[in-house]
Backbone as JSON, one array per atom type, in Angstrom:
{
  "sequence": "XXXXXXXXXXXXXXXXXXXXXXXXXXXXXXXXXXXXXXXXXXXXXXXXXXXXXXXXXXXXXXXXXXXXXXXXXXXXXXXXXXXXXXXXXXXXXXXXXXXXXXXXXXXXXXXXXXXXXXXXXXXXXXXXXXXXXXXXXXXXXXXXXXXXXXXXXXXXXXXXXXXXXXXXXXXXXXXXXXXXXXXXXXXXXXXXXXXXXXXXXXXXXXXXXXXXXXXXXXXXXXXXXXXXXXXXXXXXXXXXXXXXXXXXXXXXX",
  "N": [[121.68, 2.11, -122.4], [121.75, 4.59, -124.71], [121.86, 5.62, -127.61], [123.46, 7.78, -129.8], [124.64, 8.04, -132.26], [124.92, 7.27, -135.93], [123.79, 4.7, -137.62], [123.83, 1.51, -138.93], [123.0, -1.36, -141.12], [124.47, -4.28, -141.98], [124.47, -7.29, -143.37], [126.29, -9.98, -143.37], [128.42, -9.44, -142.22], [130.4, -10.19, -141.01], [132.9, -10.87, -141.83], [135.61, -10.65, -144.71], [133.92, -8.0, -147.23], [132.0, -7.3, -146.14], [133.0, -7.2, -143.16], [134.91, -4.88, -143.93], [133.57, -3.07, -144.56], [131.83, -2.71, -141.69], [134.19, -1.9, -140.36], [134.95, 0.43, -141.64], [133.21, 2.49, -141.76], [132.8, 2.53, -139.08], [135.0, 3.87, -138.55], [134.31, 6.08, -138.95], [132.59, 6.9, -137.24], [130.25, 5.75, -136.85], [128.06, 3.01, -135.87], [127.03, -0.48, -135.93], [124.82, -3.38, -136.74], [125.03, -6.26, -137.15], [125.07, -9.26, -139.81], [125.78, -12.82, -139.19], [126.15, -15.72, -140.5], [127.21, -18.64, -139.73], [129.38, -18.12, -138.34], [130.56, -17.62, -135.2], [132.94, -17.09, -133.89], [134.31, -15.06, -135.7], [132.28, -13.13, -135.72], [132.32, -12.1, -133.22], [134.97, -10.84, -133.08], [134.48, -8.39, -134.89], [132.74, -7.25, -133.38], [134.02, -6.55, -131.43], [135.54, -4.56, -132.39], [133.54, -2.22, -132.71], [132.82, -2.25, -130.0], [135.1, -1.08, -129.0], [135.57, 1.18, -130.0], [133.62, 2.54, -128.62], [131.18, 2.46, -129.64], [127.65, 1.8, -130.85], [127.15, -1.96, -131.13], [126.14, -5.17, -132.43], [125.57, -8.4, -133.45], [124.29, -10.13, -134.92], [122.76, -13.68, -136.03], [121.86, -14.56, -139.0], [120.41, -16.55, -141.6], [120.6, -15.0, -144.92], [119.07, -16.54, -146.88], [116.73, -17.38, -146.19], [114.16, -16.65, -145.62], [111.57, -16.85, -143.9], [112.54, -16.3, -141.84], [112.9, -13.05, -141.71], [111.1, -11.84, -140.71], [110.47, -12.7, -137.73], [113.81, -11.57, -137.64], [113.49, -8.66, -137.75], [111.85, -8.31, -135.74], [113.81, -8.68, -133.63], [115.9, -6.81, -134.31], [114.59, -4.22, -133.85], [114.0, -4.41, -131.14], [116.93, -4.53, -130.19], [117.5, -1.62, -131.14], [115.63, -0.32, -129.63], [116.82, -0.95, -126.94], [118.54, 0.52, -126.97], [117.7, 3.51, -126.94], [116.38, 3.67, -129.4], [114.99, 3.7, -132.6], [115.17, 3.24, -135.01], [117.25, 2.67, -137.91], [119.85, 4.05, -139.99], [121.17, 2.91, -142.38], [121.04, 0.84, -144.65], [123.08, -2.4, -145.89], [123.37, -4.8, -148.11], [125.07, -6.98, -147.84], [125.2, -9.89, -147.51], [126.33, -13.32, -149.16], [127.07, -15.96, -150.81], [129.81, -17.42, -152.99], [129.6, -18.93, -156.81], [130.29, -21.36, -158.99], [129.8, -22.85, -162.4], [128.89, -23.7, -164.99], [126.1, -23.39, -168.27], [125.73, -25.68, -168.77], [126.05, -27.4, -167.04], [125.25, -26.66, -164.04], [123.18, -27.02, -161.2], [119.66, -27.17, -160.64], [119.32, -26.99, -157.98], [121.1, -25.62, -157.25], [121.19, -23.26, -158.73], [118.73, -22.38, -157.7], [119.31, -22.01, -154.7], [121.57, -19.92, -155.26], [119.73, -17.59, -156.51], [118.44, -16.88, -153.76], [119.98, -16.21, -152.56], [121.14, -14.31, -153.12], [119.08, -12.6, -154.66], [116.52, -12.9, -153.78], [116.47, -13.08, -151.16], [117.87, -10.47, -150.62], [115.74, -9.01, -151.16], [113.38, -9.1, -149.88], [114.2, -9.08, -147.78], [115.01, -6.48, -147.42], [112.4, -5.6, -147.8], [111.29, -6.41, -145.19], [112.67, -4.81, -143.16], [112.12, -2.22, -144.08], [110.14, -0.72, -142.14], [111.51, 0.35, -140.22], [114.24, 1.76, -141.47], [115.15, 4.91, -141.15], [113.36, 7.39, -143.16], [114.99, 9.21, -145.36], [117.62, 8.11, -145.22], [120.0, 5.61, -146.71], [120.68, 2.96, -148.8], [122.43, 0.28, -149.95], [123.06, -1.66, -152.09], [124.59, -4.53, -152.94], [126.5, -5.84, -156.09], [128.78, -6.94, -158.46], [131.56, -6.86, -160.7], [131.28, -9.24, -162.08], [128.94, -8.45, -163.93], [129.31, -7.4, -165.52], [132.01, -7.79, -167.08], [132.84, -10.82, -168.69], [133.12, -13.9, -167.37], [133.7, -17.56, -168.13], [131.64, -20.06, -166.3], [130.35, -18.27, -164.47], [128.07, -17.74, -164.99], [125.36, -17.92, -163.54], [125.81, -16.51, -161.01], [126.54, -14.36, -162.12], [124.51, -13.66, -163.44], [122.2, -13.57, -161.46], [123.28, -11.03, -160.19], [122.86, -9.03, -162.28], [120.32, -8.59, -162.26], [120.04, -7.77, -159.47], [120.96, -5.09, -159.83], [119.29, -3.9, -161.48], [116.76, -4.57, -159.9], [117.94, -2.2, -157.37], [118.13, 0.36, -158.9], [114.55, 0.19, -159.35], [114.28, 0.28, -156.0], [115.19, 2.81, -155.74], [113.64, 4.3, -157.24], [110.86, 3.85, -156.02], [111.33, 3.99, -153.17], [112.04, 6.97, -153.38], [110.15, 9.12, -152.73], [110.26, 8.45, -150.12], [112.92, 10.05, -149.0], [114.82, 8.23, -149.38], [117.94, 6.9, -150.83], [119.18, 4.61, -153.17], [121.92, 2.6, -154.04], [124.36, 0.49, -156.18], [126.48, -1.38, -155.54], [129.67, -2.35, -157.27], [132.3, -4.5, -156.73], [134.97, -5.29, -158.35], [137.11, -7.95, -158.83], [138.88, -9.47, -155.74], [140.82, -9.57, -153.02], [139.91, -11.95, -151.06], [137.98, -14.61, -148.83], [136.12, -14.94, -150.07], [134.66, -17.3, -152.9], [136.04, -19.32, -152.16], [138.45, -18.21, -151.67], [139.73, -18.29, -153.86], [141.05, -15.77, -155.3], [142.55, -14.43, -153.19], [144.26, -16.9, -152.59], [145.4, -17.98, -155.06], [148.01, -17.58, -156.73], [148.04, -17.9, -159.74], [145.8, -16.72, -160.49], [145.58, -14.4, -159.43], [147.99, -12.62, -160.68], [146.93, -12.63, -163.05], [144.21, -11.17, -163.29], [145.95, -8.85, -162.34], [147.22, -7.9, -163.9], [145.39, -7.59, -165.97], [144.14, -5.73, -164.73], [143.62, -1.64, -164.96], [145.04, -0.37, -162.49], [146.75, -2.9, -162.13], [147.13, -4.0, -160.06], [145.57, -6.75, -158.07], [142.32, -6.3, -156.43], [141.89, -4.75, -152.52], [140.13, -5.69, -149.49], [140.21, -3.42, -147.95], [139.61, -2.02, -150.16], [137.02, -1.36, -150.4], [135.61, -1.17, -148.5], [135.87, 1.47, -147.3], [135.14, 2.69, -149.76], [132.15, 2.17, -149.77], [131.41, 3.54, -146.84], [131.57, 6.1, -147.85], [130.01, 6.34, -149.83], [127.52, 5.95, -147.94], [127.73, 8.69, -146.42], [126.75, 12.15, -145.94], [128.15, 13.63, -147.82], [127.46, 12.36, -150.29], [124.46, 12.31, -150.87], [123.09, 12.85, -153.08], [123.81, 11.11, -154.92], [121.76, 8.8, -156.65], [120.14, 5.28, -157.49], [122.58, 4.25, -158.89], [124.91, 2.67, -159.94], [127.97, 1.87, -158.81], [130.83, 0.99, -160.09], [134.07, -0.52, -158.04], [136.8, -1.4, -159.19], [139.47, -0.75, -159.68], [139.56, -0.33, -162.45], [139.66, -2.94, -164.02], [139.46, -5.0, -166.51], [139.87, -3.65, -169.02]],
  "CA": [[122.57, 2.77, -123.39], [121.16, 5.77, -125.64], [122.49, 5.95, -129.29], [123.35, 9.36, -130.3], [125.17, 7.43, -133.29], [124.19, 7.05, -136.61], [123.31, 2.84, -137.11], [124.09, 0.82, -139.95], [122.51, -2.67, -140.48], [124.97, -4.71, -142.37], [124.63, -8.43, -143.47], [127.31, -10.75, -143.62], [129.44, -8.04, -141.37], [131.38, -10.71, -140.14], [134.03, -11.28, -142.67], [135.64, -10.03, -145.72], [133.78, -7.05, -147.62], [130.9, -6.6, -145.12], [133.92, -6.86, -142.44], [135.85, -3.81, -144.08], [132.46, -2.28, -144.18], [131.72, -2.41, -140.67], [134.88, -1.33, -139.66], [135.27, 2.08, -142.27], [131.81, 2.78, -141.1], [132.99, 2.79, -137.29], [136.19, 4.69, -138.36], [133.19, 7.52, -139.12], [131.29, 7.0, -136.35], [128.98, 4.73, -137.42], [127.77, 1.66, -135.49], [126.71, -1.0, -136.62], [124.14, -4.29, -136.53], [125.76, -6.86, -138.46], [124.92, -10.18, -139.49], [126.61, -13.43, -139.39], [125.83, -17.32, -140.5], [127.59, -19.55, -138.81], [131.04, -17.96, -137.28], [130.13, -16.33, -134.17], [133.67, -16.04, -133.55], [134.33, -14.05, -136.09], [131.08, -11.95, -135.35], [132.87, -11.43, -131.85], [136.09, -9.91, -133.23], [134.36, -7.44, -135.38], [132.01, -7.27, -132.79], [134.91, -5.83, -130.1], [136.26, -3.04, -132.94], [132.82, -1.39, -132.15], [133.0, -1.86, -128.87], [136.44, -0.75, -128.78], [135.61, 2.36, -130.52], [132.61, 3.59, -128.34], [130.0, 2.98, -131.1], [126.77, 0.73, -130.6], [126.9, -2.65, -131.73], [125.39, -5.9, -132.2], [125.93, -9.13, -134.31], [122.66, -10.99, -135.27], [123.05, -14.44, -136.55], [121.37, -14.51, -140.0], [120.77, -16.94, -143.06], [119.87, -14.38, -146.18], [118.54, -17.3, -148.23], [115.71, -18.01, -144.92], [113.26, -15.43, -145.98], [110.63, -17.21, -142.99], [113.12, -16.13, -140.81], [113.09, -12.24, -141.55], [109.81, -11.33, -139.47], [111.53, -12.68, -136.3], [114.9, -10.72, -137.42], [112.93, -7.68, -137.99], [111.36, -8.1, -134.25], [115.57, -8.39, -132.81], [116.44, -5.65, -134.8], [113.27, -3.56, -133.25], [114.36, -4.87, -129.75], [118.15, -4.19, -129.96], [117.3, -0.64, -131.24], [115.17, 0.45, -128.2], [117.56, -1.13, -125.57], [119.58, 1.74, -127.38], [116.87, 4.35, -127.18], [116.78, 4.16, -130.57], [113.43, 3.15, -133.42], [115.19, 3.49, -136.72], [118.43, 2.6, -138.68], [120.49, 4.72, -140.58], [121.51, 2.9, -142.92], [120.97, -0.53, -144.73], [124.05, -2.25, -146.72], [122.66, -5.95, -148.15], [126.26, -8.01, -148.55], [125.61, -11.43, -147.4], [126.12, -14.34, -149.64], [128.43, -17.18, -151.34], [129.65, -17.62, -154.82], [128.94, -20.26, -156.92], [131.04, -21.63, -160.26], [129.47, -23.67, -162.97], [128.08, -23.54, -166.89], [124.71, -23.5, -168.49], [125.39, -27.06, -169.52], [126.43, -27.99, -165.65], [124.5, -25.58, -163.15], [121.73, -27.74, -160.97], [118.52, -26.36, -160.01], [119.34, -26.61, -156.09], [122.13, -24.12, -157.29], [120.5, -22.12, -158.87], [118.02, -21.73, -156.12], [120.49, -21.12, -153.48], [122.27, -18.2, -155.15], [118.76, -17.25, -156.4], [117.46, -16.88, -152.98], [120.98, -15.54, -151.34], [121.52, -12.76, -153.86], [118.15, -11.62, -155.1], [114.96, -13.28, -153.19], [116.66, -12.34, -149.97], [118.33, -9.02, -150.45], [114.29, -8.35, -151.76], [112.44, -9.57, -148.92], [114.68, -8.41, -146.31], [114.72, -5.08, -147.57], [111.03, -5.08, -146.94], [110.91, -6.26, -144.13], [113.39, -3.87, -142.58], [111.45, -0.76, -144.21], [109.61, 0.88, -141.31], [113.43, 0.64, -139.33], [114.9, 2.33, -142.08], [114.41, 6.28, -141.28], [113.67, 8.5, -143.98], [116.56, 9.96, -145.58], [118.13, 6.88, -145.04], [120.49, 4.96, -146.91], [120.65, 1.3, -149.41], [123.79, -0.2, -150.96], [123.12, -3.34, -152.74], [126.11, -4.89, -153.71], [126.61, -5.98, -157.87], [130.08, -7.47, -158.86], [132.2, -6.79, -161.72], [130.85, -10.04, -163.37], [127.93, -8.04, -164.59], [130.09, -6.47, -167.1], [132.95, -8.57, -167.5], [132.24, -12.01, -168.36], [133.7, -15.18, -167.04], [132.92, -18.7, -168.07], [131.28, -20.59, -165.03], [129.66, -17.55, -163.9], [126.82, -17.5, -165.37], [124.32, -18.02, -162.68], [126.3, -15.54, -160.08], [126.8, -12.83, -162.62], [123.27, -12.9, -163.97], [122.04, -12.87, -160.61], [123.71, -9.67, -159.49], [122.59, -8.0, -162.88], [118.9, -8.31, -161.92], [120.13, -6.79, -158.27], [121.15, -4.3, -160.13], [118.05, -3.45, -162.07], [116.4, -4.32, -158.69], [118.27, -1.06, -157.15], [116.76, 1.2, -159.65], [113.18, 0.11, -158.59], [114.07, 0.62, -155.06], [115.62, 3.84, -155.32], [112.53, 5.17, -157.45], [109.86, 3.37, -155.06], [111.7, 4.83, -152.24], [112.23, 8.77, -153.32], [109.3, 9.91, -151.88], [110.93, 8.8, -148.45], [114.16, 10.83, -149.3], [115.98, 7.0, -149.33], [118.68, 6.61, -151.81], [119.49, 3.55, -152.93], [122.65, 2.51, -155.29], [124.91, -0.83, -156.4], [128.44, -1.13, -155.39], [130.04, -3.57, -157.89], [133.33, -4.74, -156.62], [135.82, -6.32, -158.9], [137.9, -8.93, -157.99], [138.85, -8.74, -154.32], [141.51, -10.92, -152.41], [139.04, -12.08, -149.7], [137.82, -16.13, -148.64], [134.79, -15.32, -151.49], [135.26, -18.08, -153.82], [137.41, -20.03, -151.67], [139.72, -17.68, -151.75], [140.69, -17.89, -155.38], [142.03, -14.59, -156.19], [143.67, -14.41, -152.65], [144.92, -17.62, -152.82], [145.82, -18.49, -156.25], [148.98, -16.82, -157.82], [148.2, -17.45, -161.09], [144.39, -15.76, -161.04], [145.74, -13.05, -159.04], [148.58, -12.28, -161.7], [146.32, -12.45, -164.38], [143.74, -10.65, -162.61], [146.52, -7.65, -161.82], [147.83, -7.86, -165.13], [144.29, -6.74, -166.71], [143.42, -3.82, -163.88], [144.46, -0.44, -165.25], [146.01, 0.03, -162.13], [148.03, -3.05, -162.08], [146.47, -5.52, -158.94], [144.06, -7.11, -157.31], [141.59, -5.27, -154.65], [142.07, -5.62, -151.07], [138.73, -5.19, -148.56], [140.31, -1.77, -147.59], [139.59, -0.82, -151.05], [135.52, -1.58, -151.02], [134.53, -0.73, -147.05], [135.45, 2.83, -147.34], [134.16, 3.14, -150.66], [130.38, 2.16, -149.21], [131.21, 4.0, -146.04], [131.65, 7.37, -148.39], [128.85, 6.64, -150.42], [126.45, 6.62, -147.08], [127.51, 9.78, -146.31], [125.87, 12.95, -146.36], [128.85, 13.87, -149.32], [127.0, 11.27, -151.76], [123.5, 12.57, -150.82], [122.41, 12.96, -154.42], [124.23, 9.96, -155.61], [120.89, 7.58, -156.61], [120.35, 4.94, -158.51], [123.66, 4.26, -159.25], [125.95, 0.85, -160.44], [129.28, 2.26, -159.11], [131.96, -0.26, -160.39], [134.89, -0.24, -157.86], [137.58, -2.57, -159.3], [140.78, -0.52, -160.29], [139.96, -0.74, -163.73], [139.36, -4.28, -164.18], [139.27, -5.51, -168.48], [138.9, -2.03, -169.95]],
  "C": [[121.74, 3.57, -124.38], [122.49, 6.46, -126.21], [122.43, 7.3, -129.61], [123.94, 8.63, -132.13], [124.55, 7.06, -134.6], [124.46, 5.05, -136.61], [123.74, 2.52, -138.76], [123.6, -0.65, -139.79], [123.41, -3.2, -142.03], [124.96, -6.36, -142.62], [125.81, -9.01, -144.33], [128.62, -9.45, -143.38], [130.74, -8.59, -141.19], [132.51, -10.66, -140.82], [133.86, -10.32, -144.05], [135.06, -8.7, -146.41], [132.66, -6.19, -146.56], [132.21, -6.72, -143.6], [134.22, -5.11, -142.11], [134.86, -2.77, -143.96], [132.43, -1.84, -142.4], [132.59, -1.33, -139.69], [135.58, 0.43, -140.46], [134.29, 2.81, -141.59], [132.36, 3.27, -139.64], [134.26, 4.05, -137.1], [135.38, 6.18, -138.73], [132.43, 7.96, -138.12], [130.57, 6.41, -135.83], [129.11, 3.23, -136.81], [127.08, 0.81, -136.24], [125.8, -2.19, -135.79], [124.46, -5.31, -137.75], [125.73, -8.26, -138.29], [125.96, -11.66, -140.06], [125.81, -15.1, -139.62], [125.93, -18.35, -139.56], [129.11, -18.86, -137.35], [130.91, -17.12, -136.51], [131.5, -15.85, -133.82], [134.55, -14.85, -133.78], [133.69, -12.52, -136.19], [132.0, -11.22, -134.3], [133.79, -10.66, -131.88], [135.9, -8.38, -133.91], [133.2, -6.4, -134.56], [133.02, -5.86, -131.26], [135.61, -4.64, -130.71], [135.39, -2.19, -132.87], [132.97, -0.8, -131.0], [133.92, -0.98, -128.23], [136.87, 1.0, -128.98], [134.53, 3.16, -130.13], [131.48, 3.17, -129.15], [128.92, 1.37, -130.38], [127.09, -0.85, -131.61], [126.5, -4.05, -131.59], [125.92, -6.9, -133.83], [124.82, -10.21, -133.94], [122.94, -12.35, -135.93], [121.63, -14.74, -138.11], [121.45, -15.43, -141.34], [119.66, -15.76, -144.12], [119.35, -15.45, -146.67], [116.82, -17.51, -147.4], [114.9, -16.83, -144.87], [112.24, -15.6, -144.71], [111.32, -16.51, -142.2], [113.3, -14.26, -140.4], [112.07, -11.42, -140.45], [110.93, -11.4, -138.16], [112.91, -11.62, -136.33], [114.39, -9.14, -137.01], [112.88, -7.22, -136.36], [112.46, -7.94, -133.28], [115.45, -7.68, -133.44], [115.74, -4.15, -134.16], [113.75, -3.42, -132.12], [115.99, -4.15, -129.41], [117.93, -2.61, -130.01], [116.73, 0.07, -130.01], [116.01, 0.16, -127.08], [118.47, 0.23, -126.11], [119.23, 3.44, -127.17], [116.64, 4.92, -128.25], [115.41, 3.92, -131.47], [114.3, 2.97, -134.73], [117.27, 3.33, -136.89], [118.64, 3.56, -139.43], [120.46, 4.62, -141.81], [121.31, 0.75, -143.4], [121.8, -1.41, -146.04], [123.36, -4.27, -146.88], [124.12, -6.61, -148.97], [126.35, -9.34, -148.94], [125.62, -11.91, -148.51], [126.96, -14.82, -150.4], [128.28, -16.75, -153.41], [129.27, -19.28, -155.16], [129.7, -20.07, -158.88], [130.21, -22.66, -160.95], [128.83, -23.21, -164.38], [126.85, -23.98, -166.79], [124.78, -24.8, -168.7], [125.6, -27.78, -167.87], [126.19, -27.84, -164.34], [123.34, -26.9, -162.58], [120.63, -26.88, -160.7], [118.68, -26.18, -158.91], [120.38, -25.37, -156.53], [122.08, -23.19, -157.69], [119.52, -21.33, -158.26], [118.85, -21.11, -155.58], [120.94, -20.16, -154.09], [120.94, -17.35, -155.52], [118.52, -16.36, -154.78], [118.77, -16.36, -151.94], [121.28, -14.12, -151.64], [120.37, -11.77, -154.3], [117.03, -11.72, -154.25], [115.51, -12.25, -152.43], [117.3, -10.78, -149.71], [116.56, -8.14, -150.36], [113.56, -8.18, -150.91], [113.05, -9.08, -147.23], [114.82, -6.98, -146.32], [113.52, -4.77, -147.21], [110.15, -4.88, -145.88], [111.17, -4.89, -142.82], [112.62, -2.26, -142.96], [110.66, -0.03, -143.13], [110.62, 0.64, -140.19], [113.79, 1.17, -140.15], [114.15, 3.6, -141.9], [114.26, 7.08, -142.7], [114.7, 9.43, -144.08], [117.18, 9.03, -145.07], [118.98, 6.46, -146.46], [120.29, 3.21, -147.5], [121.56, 1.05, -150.2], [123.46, -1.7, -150.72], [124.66, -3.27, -152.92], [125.95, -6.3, -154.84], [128.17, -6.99, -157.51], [130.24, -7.16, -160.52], [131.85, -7.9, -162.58], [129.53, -9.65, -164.33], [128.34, -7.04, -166.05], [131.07, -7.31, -167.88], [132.99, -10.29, -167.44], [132.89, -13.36, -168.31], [133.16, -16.44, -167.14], [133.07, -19.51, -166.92], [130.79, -20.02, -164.11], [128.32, -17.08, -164.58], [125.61, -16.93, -164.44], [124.3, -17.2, -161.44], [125.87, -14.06, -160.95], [124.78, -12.53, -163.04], [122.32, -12.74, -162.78], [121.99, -11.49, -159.84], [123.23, -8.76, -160.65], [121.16, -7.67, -162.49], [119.0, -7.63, -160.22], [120.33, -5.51, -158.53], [120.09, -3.15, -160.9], [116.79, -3.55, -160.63], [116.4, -2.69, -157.91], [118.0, -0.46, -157.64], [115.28, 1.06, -159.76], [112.99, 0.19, -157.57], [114.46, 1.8, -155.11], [114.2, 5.05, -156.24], [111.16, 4.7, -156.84], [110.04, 4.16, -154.06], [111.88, 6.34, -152.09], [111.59, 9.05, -152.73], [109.44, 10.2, -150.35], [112.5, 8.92, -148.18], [115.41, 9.41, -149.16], [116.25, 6.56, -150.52], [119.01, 5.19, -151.68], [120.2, 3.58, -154.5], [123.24, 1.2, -155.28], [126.23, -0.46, -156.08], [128.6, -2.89, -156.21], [131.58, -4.01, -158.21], [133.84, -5.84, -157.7], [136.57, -7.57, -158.34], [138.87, -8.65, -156.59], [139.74, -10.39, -153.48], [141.06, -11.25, -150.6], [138.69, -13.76, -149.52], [136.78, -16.07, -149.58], [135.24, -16.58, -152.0], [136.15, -19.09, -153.51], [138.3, -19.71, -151.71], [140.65, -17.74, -152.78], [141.48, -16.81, -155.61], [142.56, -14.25, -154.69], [144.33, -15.49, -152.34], [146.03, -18.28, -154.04], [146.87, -17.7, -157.04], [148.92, -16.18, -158.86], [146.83, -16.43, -161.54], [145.15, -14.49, -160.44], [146.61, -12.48, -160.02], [147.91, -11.74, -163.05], [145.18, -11.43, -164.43], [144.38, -8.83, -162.59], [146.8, -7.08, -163.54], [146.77, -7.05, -166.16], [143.7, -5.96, -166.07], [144.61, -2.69, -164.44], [145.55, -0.05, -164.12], [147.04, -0.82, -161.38], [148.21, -4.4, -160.78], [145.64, -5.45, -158.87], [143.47, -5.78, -156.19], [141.89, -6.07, -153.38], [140.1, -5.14, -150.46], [138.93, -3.87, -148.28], [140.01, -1.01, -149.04], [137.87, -0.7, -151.39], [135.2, -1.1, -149.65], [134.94, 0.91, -146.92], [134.63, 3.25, -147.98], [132.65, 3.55, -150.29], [130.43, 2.86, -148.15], [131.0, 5.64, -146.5], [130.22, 7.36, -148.88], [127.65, 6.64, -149.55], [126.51, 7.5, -146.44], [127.0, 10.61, -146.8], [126.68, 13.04, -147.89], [127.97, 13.41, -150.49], [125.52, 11.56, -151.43], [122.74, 12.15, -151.79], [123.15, 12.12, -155.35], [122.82, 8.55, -155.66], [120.65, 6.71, -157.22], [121.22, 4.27, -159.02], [124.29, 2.82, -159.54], [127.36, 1.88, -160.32], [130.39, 0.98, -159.03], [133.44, -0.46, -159.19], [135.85, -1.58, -158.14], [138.9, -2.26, -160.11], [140.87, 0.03, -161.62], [140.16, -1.7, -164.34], [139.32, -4.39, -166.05], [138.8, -4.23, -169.09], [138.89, -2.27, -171.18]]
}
């Protein structure tokens, strides 16, 4: 098989926001390499809307927090690419990883590791590894969250996480200029997805309250965050770098 297609390498593809990703992406063109934890058979379903649509793709089983483990990914990712006749990715979108609820007075250290090491180590370390697969003029969307602005008690340790991803992304996108690769934050608001256990699409009363303080009135769905990132790795957004774009309606203005 020889890729004429542009590539996308997507973690945590399988579900929810890296899902809607995968599949705006494909509604462009755009194949994908997308990774998954545990639920292969969710890998497989998002796995057959590639297929389904012509486009290369591939579903890697991946823990972000397992930094030992990126060498070896690196070497599949290498491997899958040439069965394609391919060397180089497109595009590299760093979603995976869990939330996590608790106060400064109630937070453990294992939990603060783990989101540590799901949201910042590993977005850090897998970005580097992946760098000589990423072509020049290439493509990087971290992904932020709306708790970096708007602040919720029991998020402490999530939100201040994602702000240092965010200051992160402005040291990769001026490290990287020289090899014409942009790199920006997408920082979805609240989003009725299994995140969180599915709080704000399960829960009535957060989602109400939730809708009640977006300017325009609800919650987000996934269709409103996987185009978004599929626009912003187009050529259109070229000279978009740098960037913390907020998408969340209008969330607590």
């Amino acid at each position: 098989m020889i890729s004429t297609s542009k590539i996308a390498v997507i973690t945590g593809g399988s579900r929810g926001l890296g899902r809607a990703s995968v599949e705006a992406l494909a509604q462009r063109g755009v194949g994908a390499i997308f990774t998954y934890k545990s639920n292969r058979k969710a890998a497989e379903e998002v796995l057959a809307i590639l297929q389904a649509a012509g486009l290369p793709g591939q579903a890697l089983e991946l823990d972000v927090a397992d930094t030992s483990s990126f060498p070896a990914f690196a070497q599949t990712l290498g491997e899958t690419l040439a069965g394609w006749g391919s060397t180089q990715v497109d595009y590299l979108v760093n979603m995976a990883g869990s939330s996590h609820t608790g106060t400064l007075a109630d937070t453990s250290e294992a939990e603060f590791d783990r989101i540590y090491a799901e949201h910042l180590k590993g977005p850090f370390f897998l970005t580097q590894a992946l760098l000589p697969l990423l072509r020049d003029g290439g493509r990087i969307v971290n992904i932020s969250s709306g708790l970096t602005r708007i602040i919720y008690p029991g998020r402490i340790v999530y939100g201040s996480m994602k702000a240092a991803v965010e200051t992160m992304t402005r040291y990769m996108a001026k490290e990287l200029g020289p090899r014409g690769i942009t790199v920006n934050t997408v920082a979805p608001g609240a989003i009725q997805t299994d995140f969180s256990g599915g709080m704000v699409r399960d829960n009535p009363e957060i989602a109400r309250h939730i809708a009640q303080n977006t300017a325009l009135g609800r919650v987000g769905l996934p269709d409103d965050i996987g185009p978004m990132i599929a626009s912003l790795l187009s050529e259109d957004n070229r000279w978009v770098n740098a960037q913390r774009i907020e998408v969340s309606g209008g969330q607590s203005l």
